[in-house]
N, C-alpha and C positions, 0 to 999 in steps of 0.2 A: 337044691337051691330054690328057695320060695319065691312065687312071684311076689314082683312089688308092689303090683295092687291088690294083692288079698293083706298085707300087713300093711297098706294103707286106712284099706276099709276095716281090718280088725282095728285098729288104733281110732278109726273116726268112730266104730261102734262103741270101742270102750267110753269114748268121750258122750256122745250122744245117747247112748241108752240108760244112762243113770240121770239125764237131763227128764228123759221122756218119764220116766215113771216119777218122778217126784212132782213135774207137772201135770200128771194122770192124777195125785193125790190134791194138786191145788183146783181141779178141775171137779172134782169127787166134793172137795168141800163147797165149791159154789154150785154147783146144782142140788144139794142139803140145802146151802142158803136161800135158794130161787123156792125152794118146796115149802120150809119150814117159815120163809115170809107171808104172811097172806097178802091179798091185793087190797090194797087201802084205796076209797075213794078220796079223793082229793080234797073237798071239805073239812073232811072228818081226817085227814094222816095226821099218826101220831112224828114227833119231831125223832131224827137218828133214822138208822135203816128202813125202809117203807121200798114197796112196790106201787106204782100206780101203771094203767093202760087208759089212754085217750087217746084225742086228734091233736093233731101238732096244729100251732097258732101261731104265724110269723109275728117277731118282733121288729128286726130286720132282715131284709135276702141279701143273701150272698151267692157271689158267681163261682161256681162249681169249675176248677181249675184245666181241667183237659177239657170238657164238654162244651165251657162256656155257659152253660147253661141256666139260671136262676133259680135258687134252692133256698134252705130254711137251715140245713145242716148238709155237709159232705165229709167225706173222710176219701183218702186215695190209698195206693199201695202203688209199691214198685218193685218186680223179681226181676230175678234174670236165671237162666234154663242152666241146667251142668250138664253136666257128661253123661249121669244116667238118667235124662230128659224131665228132669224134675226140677222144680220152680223154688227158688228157694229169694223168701224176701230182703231187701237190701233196704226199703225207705217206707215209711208209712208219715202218713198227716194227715189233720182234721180240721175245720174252721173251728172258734171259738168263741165265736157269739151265740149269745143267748138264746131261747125259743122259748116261749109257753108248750103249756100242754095240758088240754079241756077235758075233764068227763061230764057225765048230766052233773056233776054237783060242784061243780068249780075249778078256779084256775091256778095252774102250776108253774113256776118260773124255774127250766131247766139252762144250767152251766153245763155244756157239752166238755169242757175239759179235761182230758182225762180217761172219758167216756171208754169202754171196750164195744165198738160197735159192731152189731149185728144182722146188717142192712142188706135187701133183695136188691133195690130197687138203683140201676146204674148201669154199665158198663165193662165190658169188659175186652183189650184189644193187644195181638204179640203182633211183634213188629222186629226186624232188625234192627240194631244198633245205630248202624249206617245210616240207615235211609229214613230213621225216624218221623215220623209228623212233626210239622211245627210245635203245635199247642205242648208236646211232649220233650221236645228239646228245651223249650224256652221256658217250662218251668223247673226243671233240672239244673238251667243255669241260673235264673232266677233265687233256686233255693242253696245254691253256690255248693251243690252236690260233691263231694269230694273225688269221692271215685266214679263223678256222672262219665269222664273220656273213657274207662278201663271198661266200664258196664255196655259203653256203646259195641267195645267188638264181640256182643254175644249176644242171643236174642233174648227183647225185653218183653214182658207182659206189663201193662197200666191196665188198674182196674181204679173204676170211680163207684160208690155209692153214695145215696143222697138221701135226705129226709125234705119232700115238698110238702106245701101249705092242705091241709084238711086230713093229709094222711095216719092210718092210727100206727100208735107206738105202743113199746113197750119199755120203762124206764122202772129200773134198780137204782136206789144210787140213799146217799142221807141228806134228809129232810130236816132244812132249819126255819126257823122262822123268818118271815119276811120283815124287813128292815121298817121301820116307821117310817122315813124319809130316802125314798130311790129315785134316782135323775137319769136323765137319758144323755149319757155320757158324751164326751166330745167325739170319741169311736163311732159312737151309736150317732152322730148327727151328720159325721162324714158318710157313714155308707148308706144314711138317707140319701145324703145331695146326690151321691155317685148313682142311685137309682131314681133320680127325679122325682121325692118326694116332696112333699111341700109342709108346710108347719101345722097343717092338719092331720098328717100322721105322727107326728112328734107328739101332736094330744092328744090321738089314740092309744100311742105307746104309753102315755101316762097314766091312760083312764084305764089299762090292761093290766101295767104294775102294780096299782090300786087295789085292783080286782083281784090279783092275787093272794092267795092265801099263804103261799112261803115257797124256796127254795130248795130247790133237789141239783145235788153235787158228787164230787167225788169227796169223800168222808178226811179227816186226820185222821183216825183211828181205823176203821172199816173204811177199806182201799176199792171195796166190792161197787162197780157201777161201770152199768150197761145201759144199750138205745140197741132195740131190737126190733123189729116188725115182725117175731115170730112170738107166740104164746109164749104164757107162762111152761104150760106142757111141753109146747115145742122146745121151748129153748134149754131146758131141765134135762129133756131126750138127748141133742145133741152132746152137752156136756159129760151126760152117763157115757154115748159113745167114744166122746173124745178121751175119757180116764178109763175105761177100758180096755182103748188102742193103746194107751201110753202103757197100763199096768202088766199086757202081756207082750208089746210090742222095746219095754224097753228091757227089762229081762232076758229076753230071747237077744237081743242085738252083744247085750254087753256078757252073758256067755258065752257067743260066738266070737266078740274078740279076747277075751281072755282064754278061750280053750284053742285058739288059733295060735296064739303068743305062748302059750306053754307050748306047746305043739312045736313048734320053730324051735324053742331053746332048749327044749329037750330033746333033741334029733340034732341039736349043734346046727343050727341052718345060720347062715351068713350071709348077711342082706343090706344092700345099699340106698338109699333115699335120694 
């Protein structure tokens, strides 16, 4: 008679290991695409896929949701721990307003939307369920979390990273041209007031959109787009590593449940769930 956790985890490997190697191959083609893009300066990008690296330029700040803290860009995450102490994600979010983004030769109007981001700089804190922090409960209920009560009785990790005012980036993503006519929207004049601006930055926001020379998004066609503070190099490296892990890591899982599952039905073993 087999145990019931080994034809548990055969059956989670069979599921999971053909996950991981196909996304080892999705991972394999965008680190090709980080290599075989060059870094365009920002003046000169051509329109469609483009790379550029500069300093980030607030348009407007935004408060950074567990930290409180005033940023340019954030993105959160939320796990909760299993049985084999391992962290497994349940919620992720990002702000979506706008930022610039400056080299020596001009300015860039980034839509974070979308973004896959790749950020150092934030936070990171496990905590019980129960005994939670405020700032951690209340945006859980806030974001009307479905299963935020069932996640409380296990321990949680929040992590926060940020992108602040001067800091350099590094943005993937496709480049359109900038609109003849851009307004600083009704959004955009709220989360002025909400940070006590006054109608002199409302005409620096203009004199910036001006300034810019076009639009970097996440694509209709080419899905590809990142915000990273690591190299071109850097970020290319990880992604080699991470198709890697997946190309020898999902093979080896999903032999081990299919030679497990044979193994049981061929020995007649009978087993309860």
């Amino acid at each position: 008679m087999p145990s019931t956790n080994i034809l548990f985890y055969a059956s989670l490997a069979l599921g999971v290991g053909p996950f991981l190697f196909l996304k080892a191959f999705r991972e394999l083609r965008l680190k090709t695409l980080i290599q075989n893009t060059p870094t365009a300066r920002i003046r000169s990008m051509p329109i469609g896929l483009v790379e550029i690296e500069g300093k980030v330029v607030p348009r407007s700040h935004v408060v950074a949701p567990f930290s409180g803290k005033e940023c340019v860009y954030w993105e959160v995450d939320i796990a909760t721990r299993t049985r084999r102490n391992q962290w497994t994600i349940v919620h992720k979010n990002q702000s979506g307003q706008p930022f610039f983004v400056r080299d020596e030769t001009g300015l860039a109007l980034v839509y974070p939307k979308g973004a896959r981001g790749e950020l150092r700089q934030g936070a990171e804190e496990s905590c019980m369920g129960l005994t939670m922090p405020e700032c951690y409960s209340s945006y859980m209920d806030e974001q009307k979390l479905a299963m935020r009560h069932i996640w409380r009785l296990s321990v949680l990790r929040f992590r926060e990273r940020m992108l602040e005012e001067n800091q350099a980036v590094f943005v993937l993503g496709t480049a359109e041209p900038r609109p003849q006519v851009m307004t600083v929207s009704q959004d955009d004049e709220v989360a002025l007031a909400a940070t006590g601006t006054d109608g002199s930055r409302s005409q620096r926001i203009r004199e910036l959109q001006h300034e810019s020379v076009g639009i970097i998004r996440q694509g209709e066609n080419e899905r590809a787009f990142f915000l990273s503070q690591q190299s071109q190099s850097e970020l290319a490296l990880q992604l080699s590593l991470h198709a890697w892990g997946g190309m020898l890591g999902g093979p080896a899982l999903t032999l081990f449940g299919l030679a497990t599952w044979l193994y049981a039905l061929s020995h007649g073993w009978s087993f309860h769930f």
